[in-house]
C-alpha positions as YAML, in Angstrom:
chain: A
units: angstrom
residues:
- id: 1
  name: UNK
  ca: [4.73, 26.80, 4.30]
- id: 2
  name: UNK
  ca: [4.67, 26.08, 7.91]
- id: 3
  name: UNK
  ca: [4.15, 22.65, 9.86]
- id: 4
  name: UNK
  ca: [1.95, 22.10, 12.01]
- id: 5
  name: UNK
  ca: [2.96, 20.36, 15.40]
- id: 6
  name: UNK
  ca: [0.87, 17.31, 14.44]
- id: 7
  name: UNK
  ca: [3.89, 14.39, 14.03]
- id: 8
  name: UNK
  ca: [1.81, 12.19, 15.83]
- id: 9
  name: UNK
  ca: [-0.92, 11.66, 12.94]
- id: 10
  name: UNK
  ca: [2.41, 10.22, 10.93]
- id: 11
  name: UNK
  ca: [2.52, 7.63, 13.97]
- id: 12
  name: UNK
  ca: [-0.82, 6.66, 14.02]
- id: 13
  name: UNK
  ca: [-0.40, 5.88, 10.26]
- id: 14
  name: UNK
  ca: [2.83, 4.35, 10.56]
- id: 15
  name: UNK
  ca: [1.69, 2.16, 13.60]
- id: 16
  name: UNK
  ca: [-1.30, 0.97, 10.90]
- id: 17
  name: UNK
  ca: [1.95, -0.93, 9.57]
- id: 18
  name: UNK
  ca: [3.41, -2.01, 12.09]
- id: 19
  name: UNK
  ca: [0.99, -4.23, 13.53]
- id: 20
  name: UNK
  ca: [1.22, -7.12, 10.61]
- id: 21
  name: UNK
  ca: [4.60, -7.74, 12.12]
- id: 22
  name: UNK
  ca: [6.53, -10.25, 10.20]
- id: 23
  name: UNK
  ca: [4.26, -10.72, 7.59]
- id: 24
  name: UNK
  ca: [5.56, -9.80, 3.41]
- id: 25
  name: UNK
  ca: [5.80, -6.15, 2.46]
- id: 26
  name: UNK
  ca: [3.00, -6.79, 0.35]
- id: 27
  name: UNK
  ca: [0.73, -8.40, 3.11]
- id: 28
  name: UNK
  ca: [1.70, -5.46, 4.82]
- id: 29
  name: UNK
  ca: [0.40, -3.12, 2.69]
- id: 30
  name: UNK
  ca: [-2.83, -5.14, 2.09]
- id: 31
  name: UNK
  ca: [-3.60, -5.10, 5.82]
- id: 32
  name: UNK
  ca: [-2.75, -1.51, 6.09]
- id: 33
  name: UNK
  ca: [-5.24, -1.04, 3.24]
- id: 34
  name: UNK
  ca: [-7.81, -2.47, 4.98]
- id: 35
  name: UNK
  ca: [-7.35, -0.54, 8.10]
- id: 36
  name: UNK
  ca: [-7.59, 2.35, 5.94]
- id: 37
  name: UNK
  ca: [-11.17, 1.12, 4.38]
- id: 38
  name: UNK
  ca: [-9.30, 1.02, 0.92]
- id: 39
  name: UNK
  ca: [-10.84, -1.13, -1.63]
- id: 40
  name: UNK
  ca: [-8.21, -3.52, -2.61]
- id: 41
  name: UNK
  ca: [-8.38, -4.10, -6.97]
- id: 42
  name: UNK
  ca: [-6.76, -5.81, -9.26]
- id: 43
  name: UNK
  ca: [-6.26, -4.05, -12.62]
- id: 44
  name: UNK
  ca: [-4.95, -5.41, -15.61]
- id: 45
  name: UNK
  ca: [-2.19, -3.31, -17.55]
- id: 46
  name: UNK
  ca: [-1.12, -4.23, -21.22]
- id: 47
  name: UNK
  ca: [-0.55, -8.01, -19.76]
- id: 48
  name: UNK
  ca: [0.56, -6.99, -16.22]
- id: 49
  name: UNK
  ca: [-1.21, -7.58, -12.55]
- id: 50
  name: UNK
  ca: [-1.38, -4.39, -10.94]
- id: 51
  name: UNK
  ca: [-2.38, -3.93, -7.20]
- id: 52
  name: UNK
  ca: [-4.34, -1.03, -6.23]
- id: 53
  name: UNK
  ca: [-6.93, 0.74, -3.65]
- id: 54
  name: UNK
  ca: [-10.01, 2.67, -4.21]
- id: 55
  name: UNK
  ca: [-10.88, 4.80, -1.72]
- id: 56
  name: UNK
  ca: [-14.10, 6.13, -3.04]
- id: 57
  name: UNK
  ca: [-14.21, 9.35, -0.73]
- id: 58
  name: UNK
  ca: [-17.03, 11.41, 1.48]
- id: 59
  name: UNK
  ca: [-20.25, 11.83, -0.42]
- id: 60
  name: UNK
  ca: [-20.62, 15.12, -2.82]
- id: 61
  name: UNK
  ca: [-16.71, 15.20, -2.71]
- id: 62
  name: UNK
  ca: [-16.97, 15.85, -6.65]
- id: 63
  name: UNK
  ca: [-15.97, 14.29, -10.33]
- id: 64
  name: UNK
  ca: [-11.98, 14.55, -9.66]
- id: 65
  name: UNK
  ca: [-9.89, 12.08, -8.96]
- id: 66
  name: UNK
  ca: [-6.57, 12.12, -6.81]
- id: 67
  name: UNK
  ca: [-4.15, 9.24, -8.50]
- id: 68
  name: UNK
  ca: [-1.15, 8.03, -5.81]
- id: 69
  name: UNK
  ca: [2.26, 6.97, -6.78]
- id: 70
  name: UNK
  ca: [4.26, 5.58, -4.79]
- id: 71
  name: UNK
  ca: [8.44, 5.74, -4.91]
- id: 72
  name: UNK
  ca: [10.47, 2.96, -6.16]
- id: 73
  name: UNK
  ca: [10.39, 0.76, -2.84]
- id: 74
  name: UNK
  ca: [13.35, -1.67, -2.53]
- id: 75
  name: UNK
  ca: [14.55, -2.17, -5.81]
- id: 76
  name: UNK
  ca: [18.29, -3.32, -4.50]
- id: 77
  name: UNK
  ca: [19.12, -4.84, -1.36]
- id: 78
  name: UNK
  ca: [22.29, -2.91, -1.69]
- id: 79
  name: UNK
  ca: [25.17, -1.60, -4.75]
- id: 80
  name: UNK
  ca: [25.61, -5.41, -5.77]
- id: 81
  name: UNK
  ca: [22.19, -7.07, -4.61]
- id: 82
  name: UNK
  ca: [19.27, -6.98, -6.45]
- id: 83
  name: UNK
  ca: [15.89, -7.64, -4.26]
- id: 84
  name: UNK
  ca: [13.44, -9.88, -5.12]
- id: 85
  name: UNK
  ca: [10.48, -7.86, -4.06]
- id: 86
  name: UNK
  ca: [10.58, -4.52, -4.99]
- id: 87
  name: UNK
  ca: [7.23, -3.42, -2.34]
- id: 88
  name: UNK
  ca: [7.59, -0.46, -0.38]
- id: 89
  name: UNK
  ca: [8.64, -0.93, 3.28]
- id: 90
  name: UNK
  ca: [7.50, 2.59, 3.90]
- id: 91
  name: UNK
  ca: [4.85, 3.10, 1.72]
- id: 92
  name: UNK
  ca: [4.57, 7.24, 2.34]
- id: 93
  name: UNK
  ca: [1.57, 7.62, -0.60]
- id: 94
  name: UNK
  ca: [-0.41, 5.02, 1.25]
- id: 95
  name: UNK
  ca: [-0.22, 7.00, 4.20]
- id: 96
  name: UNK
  ca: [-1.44, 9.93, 3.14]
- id: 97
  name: UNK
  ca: [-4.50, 8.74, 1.24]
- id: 98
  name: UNK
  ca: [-5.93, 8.27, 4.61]
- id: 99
  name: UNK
  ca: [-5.60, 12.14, 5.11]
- id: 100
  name: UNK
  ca: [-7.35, 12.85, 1.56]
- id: 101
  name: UNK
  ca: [-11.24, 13.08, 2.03]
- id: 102
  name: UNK
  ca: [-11.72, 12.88, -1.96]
- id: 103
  name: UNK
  ca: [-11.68, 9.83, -4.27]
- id: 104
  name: UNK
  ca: [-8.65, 8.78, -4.61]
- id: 105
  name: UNK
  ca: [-6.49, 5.80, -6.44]
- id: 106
  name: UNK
  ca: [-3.39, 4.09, -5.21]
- id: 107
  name: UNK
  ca: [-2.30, 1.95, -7.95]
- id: 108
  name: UNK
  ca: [0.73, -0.08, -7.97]
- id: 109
  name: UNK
  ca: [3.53, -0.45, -10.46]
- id: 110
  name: UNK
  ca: [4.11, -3.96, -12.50]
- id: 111
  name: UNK
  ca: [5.80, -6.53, -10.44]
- id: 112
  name: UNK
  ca: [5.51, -4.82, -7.08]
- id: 113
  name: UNK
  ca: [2.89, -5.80, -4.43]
- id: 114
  name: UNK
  ca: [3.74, -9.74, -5.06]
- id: 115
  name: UNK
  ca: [3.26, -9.69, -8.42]
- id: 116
  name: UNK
  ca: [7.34, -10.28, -8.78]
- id: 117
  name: UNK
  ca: [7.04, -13.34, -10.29]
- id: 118
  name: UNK
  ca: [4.37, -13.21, -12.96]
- id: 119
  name: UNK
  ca: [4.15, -13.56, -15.71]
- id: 120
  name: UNK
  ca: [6.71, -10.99, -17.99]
- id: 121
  name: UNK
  ca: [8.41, -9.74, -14.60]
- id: 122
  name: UNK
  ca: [12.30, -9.84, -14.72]
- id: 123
  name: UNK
  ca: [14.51, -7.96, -11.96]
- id: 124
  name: UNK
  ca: [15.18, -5.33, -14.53]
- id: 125
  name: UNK
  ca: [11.49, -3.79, -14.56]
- id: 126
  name: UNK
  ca: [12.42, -2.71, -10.73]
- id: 127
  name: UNK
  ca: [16.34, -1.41, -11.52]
- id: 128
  name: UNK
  ca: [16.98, -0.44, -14.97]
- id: 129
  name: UNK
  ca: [13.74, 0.05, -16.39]
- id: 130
  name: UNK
  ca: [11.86, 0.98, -13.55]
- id: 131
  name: UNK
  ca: [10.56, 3.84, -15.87]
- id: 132
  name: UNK
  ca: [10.87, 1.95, -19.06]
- id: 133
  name: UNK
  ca: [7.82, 2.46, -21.64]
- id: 134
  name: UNK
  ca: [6.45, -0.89, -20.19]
- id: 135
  name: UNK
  ca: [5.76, 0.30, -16.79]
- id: 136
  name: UNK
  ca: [4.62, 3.58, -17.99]
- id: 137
  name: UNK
  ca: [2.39, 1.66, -20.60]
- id: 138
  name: UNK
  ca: [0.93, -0.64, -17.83]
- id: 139
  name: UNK
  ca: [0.55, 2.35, -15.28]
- id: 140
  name: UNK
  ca: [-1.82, 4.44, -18.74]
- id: 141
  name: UNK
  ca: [-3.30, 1.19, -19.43]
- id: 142
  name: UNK
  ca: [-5.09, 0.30, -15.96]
- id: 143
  name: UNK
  ca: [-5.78, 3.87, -14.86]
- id: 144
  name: UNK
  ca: [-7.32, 4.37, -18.42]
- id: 145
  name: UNK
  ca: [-9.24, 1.83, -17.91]
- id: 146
  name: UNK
  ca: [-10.38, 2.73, -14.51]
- id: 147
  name: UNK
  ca: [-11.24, 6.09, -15.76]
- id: 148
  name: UNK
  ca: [-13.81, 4.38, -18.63]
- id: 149
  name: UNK
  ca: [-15.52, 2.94, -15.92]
- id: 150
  name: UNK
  ca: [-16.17, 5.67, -13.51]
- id: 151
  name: UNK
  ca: [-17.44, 9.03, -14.19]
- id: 152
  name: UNK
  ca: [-14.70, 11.32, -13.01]
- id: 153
  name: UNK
  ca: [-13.65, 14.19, -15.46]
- id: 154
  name: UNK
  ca: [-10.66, 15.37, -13.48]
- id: 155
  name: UNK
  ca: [-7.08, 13.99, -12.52]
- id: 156
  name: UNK
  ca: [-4.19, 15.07, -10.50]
- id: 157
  name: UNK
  ca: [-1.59, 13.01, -10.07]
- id: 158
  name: UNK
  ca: [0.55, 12.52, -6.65]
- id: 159
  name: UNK
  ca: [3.57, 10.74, -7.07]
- id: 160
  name: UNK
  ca: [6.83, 10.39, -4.17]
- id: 161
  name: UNK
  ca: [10.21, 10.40, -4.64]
- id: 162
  name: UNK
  ca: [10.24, 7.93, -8.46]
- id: 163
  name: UNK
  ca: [6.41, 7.93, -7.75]
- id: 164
  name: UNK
  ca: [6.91, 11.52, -8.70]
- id: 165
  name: UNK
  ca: [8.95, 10.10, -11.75]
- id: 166
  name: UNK
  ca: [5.66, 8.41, -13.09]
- id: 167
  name: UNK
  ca: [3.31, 11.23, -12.77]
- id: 168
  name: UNK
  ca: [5.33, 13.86, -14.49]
- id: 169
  name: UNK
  ca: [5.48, 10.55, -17.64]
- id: 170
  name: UNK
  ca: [1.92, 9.51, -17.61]
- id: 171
  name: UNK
  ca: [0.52, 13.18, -17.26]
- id: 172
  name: UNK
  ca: [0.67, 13.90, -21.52]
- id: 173
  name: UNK
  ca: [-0.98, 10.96, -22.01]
- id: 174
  name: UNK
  ca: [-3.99, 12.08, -19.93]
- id: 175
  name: UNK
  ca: [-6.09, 15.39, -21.14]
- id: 176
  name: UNK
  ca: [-8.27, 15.02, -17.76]
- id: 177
  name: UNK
  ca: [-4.92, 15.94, -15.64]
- id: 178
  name: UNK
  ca: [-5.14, 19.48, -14.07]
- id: 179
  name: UNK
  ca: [-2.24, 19.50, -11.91]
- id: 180
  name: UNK
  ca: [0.28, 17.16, -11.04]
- id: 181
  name: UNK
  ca: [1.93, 17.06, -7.28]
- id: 182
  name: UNK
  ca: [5.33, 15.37, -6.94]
- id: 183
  name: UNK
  ca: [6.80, 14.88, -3.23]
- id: 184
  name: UNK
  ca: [10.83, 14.59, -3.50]
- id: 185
  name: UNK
  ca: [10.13, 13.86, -7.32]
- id: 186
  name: UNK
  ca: [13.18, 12.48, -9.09]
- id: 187
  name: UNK
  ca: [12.79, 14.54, -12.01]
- id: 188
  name: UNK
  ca: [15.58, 14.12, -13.69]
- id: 189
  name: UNK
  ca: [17.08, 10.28, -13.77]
- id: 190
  name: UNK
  ca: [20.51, 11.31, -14.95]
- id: 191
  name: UNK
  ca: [21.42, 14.13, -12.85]
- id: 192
  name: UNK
  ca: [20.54, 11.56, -10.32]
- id: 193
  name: UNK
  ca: [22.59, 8.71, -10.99]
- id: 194
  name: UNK
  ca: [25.32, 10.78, -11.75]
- id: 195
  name: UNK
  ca: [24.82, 13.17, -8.21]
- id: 196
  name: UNK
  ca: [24.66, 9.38, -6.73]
- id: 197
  name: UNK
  ca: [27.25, 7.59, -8.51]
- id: 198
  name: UNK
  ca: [24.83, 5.10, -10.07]
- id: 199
  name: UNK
  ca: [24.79, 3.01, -12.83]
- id: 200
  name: UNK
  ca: [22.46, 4.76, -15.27]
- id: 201
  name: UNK
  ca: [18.88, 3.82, -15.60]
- id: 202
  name: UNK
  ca: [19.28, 1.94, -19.17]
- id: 203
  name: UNK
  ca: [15.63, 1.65, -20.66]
- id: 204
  name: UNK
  ca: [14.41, 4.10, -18.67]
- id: 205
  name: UNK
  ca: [11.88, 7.26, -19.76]
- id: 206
  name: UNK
  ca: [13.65, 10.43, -18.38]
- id: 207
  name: UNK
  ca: [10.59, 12.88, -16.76]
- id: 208
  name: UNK
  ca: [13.03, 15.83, -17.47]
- id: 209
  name: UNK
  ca: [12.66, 15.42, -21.13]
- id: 210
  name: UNK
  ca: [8.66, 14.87, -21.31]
- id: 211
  name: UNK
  ca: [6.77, 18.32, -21.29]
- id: 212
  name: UNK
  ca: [3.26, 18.57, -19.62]
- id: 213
  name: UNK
  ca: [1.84, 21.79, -21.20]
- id: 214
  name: UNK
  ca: [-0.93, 23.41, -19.92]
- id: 215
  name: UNK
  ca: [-0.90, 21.66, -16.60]
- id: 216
  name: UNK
  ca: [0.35, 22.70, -13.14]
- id: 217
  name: UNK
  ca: [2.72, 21.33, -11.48]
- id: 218
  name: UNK
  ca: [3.82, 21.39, -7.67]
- id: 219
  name: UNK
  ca: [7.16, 20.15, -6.88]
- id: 220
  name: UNK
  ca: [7.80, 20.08, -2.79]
- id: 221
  name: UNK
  ca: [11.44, 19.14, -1.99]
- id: 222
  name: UNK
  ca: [12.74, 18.42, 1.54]
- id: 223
  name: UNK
  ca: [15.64, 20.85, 2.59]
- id: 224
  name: UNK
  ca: [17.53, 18.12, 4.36]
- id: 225
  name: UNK
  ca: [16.61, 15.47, 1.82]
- id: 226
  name: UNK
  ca: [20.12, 13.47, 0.95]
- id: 227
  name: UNK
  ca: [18.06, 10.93, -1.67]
- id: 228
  name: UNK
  ca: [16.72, 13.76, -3.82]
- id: 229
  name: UNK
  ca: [18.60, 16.52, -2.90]
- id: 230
  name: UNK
  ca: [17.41, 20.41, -3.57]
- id: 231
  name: UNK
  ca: [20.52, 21.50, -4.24]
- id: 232
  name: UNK
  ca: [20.13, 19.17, -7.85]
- id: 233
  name: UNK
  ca: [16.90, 19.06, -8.06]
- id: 234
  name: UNK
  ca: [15.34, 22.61, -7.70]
- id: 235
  name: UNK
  ca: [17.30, 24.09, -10.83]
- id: 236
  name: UNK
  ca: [15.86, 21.03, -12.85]
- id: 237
  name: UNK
  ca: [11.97, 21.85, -11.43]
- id: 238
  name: UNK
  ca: [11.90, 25.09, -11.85]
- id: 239
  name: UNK
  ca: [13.23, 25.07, -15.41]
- id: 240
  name: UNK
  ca: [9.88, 23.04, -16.25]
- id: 241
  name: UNK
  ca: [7.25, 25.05, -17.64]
- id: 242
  name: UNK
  ca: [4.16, 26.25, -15.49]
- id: 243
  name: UNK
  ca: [6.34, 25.00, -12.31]
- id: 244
  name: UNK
  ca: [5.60, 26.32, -8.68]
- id: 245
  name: UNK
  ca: [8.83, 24.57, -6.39]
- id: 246
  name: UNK
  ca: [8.95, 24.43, -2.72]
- id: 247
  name: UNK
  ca: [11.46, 23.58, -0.51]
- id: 248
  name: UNK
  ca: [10.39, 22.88, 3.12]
- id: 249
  name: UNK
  ca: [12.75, 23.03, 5.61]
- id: 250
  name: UNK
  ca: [13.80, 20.48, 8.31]
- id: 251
  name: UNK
  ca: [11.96, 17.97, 5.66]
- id: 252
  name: UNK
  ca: [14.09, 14.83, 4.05]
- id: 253
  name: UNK
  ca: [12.95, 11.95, 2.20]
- id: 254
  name: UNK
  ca: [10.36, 10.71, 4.17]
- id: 255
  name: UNK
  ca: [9.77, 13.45, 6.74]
- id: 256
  name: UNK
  ca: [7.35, 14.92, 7.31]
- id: 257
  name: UNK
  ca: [4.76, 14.97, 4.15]
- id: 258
  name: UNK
  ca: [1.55, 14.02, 6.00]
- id: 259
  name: UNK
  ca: [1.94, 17.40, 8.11]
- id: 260
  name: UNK
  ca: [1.13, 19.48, 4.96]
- id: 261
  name: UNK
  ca: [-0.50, 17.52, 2.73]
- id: 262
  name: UNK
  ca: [-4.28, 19.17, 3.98]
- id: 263
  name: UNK
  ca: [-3.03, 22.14, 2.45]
- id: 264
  name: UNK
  ca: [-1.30, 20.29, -0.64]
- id: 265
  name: UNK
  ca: [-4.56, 19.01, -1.35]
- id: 266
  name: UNK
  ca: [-6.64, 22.12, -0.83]
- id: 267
  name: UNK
  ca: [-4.05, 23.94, -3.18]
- id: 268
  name: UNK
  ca: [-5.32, 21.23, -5.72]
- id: 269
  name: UNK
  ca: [-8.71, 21.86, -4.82]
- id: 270
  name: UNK
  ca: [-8.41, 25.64, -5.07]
- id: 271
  name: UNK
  ca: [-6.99, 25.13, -8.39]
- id: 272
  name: UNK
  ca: [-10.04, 23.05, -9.60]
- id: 273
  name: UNK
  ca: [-12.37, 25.63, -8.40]
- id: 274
  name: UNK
  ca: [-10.71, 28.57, -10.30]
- id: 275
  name: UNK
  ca: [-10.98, 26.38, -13.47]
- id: 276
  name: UNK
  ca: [-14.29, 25.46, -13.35]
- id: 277
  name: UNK
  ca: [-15.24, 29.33, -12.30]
- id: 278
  name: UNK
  ca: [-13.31, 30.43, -14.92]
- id: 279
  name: UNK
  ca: [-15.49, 27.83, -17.34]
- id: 280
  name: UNK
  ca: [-18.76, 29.06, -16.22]
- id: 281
  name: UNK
  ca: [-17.84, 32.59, -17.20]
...
């Protein structure tokens, strides 16, 4: 897949963030939101706050909805440090739900977007068990519930980087997911501890060992990425079952998603169309 020379729709976006200057990460993200035309939320999840946006999308753009995950933010401060607000300072998913034209759901984890000291949060939700059942539980919980009030009858689920973690996990537990879309997914939480030299994710669900049958899954990996490298990671994707892997070159971690995610999304679309073709036959 080629990318087009368009790098400066990622800094319009980015400058979106910028502006709030030294506000939280949180505020950050709420003004962003708002820039965006996001509807900000507040969903509840099996006793947990959980932030989120609604962007309803253009009229007659259709009964599926487009879920976003975003990665695991700032979970340490460094090896010994543990932070004590997890929020994303570079919240790529955010991003490019301005580019999707569809309905679409950003919904937060539990304890992130300055919810770190409710009620239930402990450090460990963030490090360890940032993909304990509890956060997976929450995550099913409030998009559930979301779903029971709104009359959409299809799901794909975006997730980047641990984002990607979540959306391979909560896909079984949803039969309205046709595809699922992970963006330098870690897809496998002990190959990457032990490729980083981490401690290992104690408490933590492991998206290699979860199996999403029937459902199609797009893994896009970034050739220069150091954080979630190919060379690891594109064995472990395409071993999963109805995989399709990419690896786009010159891309890393954060670099430079929004330049193909109109076709990302039309792949998804494409995909929706077949189906329902394929129904009406």
């Amino acid at each position: 897949m080629k990318r087009p020379p368009n790098r400066f729709v990622a800094a319009a976006l980015l400058s979106v963030l910028l502006v709030a200057g030294c506000a939280s990460p949180a505020r950050r993200i709420e003004d962003a939101a708002a820039r965006f035309g996001y509807r900000p939320l507040n969903l509840e999840g099996n006793g947990f706050r959980l932030a989120a946006f609604f962007k309803p999308g253009a009229t007659g753009a259709g009964n599926s909805l487009h879920l976003y995950l975003e990665g695991d933010g700032t979970p340490w401060l460094s090896r010994r440090t543990i932070s004590d607000d997890p929020t994303p300072r570079d919240p790529v998913m955010l991003r490019l739900m301005a580019l999707d034209e569809g309905p679409a759901l950003y919904l937060g984890r539990p304890c992130y977007y300055g919810h770190s000291a409710d009620l239930g949060c402990s450090p460990a939700l963030w490090t360890h068990r940032r993909y304990g059942p509890e956060v997976v539980d929450s995550l099913a919980h409030a998009l559930r519930s979301f779903l029971s009030k709104n009359r959409f009858e299809r799901l794909v689920l975006f997730g980047h980087s641990g984002g990607g973690a979540l959306a391979v996990l909560l896909a079984p537990r949803f039969p309205e997911t046709s595809a699922v879309v992970t963006l330098a997914g870690n897809l496998d939480i002990e190959s990457w501890t032990a490729h980083h030299g981490y401690s290992p994710l104690a408490g933590s669900l492991n998206p290699a060992e979860i199996k999403a049958k029937g459902v199609i899954e797009y893994h896009y990996l970034g050739e220069t990425d150091r954080i979630v490298p190919p060379s690891v990671f594109e064995p472990i994707a395409k071993r999963r079952p109805q995989a399709q892997v990419f690896v786009l070159p010159n891309f890393d971690h954060h670099c430079c998603w929004q330049e193909v995610w109109k076709g990302i999304l039309q792949k998804t679309a494409d995909l929706g169309s077949n189906s329902a073709s394929a129904l009406a036959q």
